[in-house]
PDB file of N, CA, C, O and CB in Angstrom:
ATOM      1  N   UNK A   1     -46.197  47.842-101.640  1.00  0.00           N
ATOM      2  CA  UNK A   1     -45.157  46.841-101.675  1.00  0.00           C
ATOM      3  C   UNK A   1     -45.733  45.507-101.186  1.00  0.00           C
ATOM      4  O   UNK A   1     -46.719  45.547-100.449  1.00  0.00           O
ATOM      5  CB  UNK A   1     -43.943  47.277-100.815  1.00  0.00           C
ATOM      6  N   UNK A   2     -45.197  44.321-101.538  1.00  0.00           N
ATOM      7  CA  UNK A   2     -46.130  43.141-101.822  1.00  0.00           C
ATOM      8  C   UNK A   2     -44.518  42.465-101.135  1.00  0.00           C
ATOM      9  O   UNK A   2     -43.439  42.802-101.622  1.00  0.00           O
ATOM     10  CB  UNK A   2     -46.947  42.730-103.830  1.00  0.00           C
ATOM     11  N   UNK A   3     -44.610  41.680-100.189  1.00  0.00           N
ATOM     12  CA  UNK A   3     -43.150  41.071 -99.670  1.00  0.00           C
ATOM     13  C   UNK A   3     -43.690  39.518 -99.776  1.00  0.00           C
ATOM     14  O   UNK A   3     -44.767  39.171 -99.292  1.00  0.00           O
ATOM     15  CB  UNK A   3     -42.535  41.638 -97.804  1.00  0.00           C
ATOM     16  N   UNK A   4     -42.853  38.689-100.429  1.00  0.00           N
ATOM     17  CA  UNK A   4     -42.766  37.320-101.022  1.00  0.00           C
ATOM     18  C   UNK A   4     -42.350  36.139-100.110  1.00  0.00           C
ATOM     19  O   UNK A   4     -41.775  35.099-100.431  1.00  0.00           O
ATOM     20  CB  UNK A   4     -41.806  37.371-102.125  1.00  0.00           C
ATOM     21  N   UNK A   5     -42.875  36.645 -98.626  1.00  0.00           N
ATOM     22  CA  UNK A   5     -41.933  35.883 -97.457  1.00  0.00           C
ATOM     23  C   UNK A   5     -43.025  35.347 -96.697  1.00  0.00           C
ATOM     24  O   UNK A   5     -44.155  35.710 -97.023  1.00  0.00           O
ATOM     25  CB  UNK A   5     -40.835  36.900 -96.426  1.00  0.00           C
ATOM     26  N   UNK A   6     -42.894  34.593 -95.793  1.00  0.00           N
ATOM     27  CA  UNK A   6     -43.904  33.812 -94.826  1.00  0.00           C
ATOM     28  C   UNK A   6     -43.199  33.302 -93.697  1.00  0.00           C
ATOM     29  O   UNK A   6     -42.211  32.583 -93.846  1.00  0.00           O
ATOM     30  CB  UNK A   6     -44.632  32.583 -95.507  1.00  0.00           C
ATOM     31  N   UNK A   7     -43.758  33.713 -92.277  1.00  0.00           N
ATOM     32  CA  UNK A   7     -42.776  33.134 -91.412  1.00  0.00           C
ATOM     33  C   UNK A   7     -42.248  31.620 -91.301  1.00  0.00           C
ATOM     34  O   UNK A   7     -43.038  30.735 -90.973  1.00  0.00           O
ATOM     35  CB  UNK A   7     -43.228  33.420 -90.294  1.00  0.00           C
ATOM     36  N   UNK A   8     -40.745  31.305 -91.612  1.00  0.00           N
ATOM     37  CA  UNK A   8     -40.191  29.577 -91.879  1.00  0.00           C
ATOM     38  C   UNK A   8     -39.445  29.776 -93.136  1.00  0.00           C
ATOM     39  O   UNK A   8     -38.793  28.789 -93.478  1.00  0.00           O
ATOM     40  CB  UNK A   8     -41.577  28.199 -92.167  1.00  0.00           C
ATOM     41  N   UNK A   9     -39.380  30.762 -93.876  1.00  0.00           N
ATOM     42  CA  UNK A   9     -38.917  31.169 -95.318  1.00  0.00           C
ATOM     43  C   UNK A   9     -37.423  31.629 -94.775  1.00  0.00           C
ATOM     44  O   UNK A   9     -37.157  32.493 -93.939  1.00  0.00           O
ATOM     45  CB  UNK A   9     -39.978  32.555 -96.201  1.00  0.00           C
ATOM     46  N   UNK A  10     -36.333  30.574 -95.694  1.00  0.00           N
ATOM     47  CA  UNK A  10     -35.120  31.071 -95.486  1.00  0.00           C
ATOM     48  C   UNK A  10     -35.011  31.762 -96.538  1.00  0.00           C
ATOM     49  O   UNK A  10     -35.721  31.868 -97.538  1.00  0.00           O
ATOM     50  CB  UNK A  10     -34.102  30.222 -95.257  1.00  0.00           C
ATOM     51  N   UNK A  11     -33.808  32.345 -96.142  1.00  0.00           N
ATOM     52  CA  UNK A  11     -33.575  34.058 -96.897  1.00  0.00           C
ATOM     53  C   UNK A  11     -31.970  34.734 -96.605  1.00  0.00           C
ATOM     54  O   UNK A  11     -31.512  34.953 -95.484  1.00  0.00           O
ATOM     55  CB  UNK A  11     -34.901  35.413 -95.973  1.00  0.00           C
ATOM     56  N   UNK A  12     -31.390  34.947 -97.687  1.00  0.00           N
ATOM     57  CA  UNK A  12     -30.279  35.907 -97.419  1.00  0.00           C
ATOM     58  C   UNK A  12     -30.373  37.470 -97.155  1.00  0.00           C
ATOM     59  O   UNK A  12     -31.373  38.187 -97.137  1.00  0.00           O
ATOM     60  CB  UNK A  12     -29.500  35.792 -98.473  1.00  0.00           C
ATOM     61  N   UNK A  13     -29.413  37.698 -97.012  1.00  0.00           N
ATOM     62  CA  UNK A  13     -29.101  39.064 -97.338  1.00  0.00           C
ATOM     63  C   UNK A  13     -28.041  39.934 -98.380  1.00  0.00           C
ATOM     64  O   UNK A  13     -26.956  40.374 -97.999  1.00  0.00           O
ATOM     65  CB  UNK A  13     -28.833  39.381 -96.275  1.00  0.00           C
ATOM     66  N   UNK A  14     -28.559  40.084 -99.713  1.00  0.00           N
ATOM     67  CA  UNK A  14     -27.055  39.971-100.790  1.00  0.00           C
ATOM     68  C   UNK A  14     -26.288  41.252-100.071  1.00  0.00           C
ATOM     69  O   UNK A  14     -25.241  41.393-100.703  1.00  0.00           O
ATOM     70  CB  UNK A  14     -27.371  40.325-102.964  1.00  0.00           C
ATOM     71  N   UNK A  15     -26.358  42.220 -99.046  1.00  0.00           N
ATOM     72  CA  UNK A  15     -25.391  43.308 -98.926  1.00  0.00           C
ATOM     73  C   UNK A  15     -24.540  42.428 -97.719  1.00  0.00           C
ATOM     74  O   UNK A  15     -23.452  42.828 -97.307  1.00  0.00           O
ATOM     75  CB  UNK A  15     -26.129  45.023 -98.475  1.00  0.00           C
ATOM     76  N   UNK A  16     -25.148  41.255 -97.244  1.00  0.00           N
ATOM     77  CA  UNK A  16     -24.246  40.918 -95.847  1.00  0.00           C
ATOM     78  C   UNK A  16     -23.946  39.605 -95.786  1.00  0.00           C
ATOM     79  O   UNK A  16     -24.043  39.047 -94.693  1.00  0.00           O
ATOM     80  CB  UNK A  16     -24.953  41.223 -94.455  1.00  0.00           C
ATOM     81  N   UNK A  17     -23.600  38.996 -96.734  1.00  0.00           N
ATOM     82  CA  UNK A  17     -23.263  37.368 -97.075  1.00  0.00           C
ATOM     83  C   UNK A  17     -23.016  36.640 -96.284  1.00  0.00           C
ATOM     84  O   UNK A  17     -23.195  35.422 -96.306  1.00  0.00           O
ATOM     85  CB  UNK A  17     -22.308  37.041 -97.788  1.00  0.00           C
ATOM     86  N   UNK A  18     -22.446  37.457 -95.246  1.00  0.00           N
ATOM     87  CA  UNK A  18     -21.840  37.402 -94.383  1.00  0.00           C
ATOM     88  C   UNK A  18     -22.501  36.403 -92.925  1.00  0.00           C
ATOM     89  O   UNK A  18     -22.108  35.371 -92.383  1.00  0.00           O
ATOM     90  CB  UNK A  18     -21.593  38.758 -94.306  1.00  0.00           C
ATOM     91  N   UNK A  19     -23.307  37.044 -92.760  1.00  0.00           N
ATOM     92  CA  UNK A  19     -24.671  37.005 -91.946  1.00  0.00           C
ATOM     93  C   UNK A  19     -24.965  35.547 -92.009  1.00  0.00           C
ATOM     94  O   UNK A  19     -24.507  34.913 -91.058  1.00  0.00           O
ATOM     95  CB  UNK A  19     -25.978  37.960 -92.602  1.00  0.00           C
ATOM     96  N   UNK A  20     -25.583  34.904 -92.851  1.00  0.00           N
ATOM     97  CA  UNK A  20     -25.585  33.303 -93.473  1.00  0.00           C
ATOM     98  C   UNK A  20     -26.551  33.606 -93.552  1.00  0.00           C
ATOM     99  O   UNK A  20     -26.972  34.762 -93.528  1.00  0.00           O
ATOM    100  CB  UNK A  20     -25.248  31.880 -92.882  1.00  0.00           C
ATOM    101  N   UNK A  21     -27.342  32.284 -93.707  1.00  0.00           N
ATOM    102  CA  UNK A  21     -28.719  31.853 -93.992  1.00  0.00           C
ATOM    103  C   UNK A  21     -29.549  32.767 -93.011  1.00  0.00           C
ATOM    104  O   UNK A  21     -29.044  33.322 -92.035  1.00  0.00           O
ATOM    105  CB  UNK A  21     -28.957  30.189 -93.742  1.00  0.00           C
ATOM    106  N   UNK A  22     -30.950  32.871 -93.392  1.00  0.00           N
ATOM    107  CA  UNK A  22     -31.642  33.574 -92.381  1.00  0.00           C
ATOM    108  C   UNK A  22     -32.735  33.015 -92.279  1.00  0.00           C
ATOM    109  O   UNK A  22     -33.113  32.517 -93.339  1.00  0.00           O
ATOM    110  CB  UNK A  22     -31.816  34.877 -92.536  1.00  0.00           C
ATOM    111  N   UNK A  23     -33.488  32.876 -91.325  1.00  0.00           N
ATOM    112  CA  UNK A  23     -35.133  32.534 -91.445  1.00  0.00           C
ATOM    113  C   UNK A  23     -35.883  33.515 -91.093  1.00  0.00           C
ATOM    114  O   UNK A  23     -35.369  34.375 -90.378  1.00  0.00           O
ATOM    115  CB  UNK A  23     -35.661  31.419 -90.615  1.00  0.00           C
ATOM    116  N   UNK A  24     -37.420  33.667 -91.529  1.00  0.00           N
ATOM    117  CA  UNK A  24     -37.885  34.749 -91.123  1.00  0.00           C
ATOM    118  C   UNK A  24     -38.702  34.075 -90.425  1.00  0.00           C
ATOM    119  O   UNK A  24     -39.150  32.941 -90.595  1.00  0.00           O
ATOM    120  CB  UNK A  24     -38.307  35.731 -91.968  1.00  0.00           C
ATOM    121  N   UNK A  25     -38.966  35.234 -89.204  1.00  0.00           N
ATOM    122  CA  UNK A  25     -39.897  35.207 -88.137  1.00  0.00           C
ATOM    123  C   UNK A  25     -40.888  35.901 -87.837  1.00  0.00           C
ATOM    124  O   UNK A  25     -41.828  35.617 -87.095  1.00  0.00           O
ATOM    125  CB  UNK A  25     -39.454  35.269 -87.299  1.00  0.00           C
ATOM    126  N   UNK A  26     -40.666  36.912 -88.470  1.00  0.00           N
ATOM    127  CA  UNK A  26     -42.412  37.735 -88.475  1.00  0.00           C
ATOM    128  C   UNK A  26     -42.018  38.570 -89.316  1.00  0.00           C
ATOM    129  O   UNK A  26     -40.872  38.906 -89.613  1.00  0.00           O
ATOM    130  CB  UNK A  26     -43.216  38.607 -86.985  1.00  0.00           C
ATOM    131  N   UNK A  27     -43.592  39.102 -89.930  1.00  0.00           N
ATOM    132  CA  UNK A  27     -43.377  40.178 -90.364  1.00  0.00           C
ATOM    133  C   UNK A  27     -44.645  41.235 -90.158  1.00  0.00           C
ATOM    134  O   UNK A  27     -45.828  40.909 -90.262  1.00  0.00           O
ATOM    135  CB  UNK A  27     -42.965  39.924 -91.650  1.00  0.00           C
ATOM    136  N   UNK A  28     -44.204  42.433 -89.876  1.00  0.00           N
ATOM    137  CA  UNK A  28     -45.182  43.671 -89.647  1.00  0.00           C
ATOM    138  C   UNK A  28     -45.073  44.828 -90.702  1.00  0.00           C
ATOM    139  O   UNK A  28     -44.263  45.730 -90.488  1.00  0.00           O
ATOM    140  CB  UNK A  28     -44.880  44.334 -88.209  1.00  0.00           C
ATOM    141  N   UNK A  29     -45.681  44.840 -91.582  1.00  0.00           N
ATOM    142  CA  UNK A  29     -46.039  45.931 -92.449  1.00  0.00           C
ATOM    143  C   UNK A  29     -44.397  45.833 -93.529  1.00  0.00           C
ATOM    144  O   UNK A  29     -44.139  44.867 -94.247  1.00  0.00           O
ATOM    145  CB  UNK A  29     -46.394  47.657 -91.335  1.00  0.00           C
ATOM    146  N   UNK A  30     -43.691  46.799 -93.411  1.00  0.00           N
ATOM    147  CA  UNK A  30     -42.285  46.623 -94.283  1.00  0.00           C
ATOM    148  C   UNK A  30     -40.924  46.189 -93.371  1.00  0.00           C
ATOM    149  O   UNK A  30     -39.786  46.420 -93.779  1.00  0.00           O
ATOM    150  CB  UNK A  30     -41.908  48.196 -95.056  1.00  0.00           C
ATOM    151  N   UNK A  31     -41.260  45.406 -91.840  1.00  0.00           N
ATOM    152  CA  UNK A  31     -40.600  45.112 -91.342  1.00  0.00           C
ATOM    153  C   UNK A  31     -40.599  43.514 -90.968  1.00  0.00           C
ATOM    154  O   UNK A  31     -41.532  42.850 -90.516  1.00  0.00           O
ATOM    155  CB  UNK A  31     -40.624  45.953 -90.648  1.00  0.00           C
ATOM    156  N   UNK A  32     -39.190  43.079 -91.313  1.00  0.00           N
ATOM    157  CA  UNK A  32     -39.111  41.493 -91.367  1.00  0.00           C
ATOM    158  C   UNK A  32     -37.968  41.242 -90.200  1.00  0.00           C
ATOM    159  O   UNK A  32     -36.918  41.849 -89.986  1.00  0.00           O
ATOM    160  CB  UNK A  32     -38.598  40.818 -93.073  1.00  0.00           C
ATOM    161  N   UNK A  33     -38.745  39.795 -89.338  1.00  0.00           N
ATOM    162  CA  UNK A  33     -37.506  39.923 -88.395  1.00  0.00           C
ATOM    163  C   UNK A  33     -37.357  38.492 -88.710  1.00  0.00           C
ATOM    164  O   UNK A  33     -38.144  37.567 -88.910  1.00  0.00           O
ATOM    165  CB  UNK A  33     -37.646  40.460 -86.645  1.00  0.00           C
ATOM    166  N   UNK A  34     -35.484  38.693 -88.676  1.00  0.00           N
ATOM    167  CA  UNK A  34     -34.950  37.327 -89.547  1.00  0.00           C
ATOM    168  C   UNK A  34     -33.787  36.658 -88.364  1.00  0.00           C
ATOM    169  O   UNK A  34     -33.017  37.486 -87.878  1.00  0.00           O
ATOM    170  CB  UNK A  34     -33.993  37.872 -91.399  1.00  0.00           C
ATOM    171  N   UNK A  35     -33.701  35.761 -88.078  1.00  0.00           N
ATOM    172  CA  UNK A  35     -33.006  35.187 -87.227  1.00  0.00           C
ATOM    173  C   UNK A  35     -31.858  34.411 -88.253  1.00  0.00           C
ATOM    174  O   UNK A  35     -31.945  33.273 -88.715  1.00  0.00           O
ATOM    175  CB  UNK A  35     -33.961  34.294 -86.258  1.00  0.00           C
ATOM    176  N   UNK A  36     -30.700  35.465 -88.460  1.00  0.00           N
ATOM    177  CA  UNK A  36     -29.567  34.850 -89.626  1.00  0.00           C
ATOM    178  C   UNK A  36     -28.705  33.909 -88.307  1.00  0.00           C
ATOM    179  O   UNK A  36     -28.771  34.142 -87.100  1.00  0.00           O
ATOM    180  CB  UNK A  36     -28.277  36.466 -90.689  1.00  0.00           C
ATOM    181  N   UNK A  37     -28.091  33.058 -88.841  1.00  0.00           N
ATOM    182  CA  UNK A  37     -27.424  32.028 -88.527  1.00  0.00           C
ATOM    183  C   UNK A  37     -25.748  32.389 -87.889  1.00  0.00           C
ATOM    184  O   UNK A  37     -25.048  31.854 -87.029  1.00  0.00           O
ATOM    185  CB  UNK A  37     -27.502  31.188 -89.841  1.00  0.00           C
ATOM    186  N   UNK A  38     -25.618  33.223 -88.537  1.00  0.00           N
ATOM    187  CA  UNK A  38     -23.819  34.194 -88.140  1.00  0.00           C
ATOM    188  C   UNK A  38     -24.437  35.147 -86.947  1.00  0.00           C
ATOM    189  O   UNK A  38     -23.653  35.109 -85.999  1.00  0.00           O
ATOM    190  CB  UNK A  38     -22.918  35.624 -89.908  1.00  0.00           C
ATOM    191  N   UNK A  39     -25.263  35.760 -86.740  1.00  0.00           N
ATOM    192  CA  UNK A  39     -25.144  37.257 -86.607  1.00  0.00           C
ATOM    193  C   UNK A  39     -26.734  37.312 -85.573  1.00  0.00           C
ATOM    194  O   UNK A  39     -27.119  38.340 -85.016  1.00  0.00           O
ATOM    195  CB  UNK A  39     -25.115  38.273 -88.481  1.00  0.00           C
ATOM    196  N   UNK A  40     -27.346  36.188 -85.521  1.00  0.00           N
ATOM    197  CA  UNK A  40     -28.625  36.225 -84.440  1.00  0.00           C
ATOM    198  C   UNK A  40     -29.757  36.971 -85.107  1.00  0.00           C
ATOM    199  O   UNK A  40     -29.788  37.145 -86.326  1.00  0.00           O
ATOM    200  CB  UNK A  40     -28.255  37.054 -82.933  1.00  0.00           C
ATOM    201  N   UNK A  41     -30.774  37.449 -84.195  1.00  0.00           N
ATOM    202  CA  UNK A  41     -32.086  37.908 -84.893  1.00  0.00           C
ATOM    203  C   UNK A  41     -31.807  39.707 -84.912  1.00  0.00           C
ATOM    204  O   UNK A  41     -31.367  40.478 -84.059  1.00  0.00           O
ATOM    205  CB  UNK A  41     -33.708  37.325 -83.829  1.00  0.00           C
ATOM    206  N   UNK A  42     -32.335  39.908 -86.416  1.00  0.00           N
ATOM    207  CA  UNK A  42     -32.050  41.060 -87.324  1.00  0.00           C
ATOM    208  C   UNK A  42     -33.647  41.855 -87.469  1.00  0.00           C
ATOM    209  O   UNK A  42     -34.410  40.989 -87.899  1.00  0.00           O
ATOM    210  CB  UNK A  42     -31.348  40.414 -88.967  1.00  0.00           C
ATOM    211  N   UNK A  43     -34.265  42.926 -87.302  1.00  0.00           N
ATOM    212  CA  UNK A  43     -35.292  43.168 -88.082  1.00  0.00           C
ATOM    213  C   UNK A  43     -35.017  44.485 -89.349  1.00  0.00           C
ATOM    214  O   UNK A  43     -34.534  45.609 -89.210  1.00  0.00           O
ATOM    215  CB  UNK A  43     -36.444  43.477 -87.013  1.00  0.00           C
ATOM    216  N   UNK A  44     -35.500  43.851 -90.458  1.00  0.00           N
ATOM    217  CA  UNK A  44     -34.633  44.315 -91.863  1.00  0.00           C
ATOM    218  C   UNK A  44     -36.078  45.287 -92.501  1.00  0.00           C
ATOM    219  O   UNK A  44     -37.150  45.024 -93.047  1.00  0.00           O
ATOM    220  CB  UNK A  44     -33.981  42.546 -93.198  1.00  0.00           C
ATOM    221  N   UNK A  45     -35.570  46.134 -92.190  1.00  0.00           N
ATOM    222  CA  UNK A  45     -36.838  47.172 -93.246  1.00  0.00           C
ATOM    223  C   UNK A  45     -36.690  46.662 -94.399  1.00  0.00           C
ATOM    224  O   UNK A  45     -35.536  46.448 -94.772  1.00  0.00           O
ATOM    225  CB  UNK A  45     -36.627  48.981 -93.510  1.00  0.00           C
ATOM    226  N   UNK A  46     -37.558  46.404 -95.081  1.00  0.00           N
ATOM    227  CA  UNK A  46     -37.642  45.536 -96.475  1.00  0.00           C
ATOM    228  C   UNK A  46     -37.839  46.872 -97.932  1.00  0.00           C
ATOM    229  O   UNK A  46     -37.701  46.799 -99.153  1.00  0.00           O
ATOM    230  CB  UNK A  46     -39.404  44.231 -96.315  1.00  0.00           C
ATOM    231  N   UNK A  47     -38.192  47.915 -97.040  1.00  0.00           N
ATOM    232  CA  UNK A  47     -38.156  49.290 -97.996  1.00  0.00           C
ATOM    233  C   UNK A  47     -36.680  49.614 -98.564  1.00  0.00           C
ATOM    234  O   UNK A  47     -36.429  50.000 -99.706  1.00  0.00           O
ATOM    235  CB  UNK A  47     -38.659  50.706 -97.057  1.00  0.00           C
ATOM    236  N   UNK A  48     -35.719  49.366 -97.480  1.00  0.00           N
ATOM    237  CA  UNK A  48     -34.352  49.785 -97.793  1.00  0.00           C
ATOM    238  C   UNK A  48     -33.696  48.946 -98.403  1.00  0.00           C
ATOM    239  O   UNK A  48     -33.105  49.198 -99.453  1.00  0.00           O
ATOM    240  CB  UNK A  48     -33.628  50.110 -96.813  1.00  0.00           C
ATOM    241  N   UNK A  49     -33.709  47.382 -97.609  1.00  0.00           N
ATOM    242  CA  UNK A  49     -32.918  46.069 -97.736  1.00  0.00           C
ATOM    243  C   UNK A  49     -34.016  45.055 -98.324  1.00  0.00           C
ATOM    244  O   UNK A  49     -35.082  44.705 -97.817  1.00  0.00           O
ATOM    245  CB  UNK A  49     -32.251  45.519 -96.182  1.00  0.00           C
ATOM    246  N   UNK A  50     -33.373  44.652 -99.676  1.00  0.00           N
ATOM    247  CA  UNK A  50     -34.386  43.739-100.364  1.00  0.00           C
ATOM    248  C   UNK A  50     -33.246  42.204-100.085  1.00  0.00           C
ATOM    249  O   UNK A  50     -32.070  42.001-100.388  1.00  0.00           O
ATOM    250  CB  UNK A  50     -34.814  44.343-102.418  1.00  0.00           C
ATOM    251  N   UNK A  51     -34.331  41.327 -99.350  1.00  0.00           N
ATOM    252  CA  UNK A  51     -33.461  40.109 -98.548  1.00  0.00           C
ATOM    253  C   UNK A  51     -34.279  39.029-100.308  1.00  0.00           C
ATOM    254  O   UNK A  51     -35.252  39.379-100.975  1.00  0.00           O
ATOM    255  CB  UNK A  51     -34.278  39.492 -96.014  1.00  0.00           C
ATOM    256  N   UNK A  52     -33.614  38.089-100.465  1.00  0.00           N
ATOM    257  CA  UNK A  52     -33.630  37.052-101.228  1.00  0.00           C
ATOM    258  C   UNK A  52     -34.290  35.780-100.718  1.00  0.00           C
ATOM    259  O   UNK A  52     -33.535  35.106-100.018  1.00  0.00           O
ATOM    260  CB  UNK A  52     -32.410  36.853-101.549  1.00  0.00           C
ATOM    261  N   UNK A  53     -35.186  35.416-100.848  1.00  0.00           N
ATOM    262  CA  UNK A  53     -35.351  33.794-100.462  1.00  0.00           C
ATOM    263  C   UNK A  53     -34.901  32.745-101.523  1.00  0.00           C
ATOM    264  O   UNK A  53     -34.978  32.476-102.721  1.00  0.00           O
ATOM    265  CB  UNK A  53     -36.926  33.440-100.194  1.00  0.00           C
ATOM    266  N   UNK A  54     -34.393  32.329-100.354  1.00  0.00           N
ATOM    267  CA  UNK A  54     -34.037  30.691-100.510  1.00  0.00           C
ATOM    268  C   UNK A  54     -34.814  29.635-101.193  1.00  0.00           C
ATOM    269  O   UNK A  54     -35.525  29.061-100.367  1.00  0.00           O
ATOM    270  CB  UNK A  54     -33.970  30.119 -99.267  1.00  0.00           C
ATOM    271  N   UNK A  55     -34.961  29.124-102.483  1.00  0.00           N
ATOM    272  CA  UNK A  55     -36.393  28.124-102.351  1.00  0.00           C
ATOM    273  C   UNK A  55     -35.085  27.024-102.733  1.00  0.00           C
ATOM    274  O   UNK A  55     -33.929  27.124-103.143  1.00  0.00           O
ATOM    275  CB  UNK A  55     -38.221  28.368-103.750  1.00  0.00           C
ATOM    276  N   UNK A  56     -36.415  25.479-102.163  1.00  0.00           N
ATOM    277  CA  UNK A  56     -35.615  24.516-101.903  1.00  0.00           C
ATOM    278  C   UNK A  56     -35.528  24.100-103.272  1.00  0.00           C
ATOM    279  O   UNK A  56     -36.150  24.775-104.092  1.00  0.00           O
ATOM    280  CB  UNK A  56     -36.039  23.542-100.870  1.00  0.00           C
ATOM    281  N   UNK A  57     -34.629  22.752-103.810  1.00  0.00           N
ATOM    282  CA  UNK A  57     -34.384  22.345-104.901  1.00  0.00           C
ATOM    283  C   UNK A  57     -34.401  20.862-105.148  1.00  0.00           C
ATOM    284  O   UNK A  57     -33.823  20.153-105.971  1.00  0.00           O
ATOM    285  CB  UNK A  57     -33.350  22.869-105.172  1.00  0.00           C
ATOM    286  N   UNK A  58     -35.603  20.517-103.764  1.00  0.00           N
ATOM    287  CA  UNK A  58     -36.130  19.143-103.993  1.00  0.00           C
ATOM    288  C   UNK A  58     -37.733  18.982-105.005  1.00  0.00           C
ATOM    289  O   UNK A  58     -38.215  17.870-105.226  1.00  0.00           O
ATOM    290  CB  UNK A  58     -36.352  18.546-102.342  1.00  0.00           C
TER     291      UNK A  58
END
């Protein structure tokens, strides 16, 4: 598995919309720890939960 993220990469979560925006803060092997904006810092197995990035649109 090949994960498309870099720590500073905002990112959702489509099962938790809820959550808001997220940034990621590290990542170790299939584990991403994301500091979402609703809900504080999350670490999201990326095997189970496929998170979305954000790219900008400047």
């Amino acid at each position: 598995m090949i994960l498309d993220f870099e720590p500073g990469d905002k990112v959702f979560n489509p099962n938790e919309k809820s959550w808001g925006i997220g940034q990621v803060q590290s990542i170790i092997k299939s584990k991403v720890t994301v500091n979402f904006e609703n809900v504080g810092k999350k670490v999201i197995n990326a095997e189970n939960i496929e998170l979305k990035k954000i790219y900008d649109r400047n």
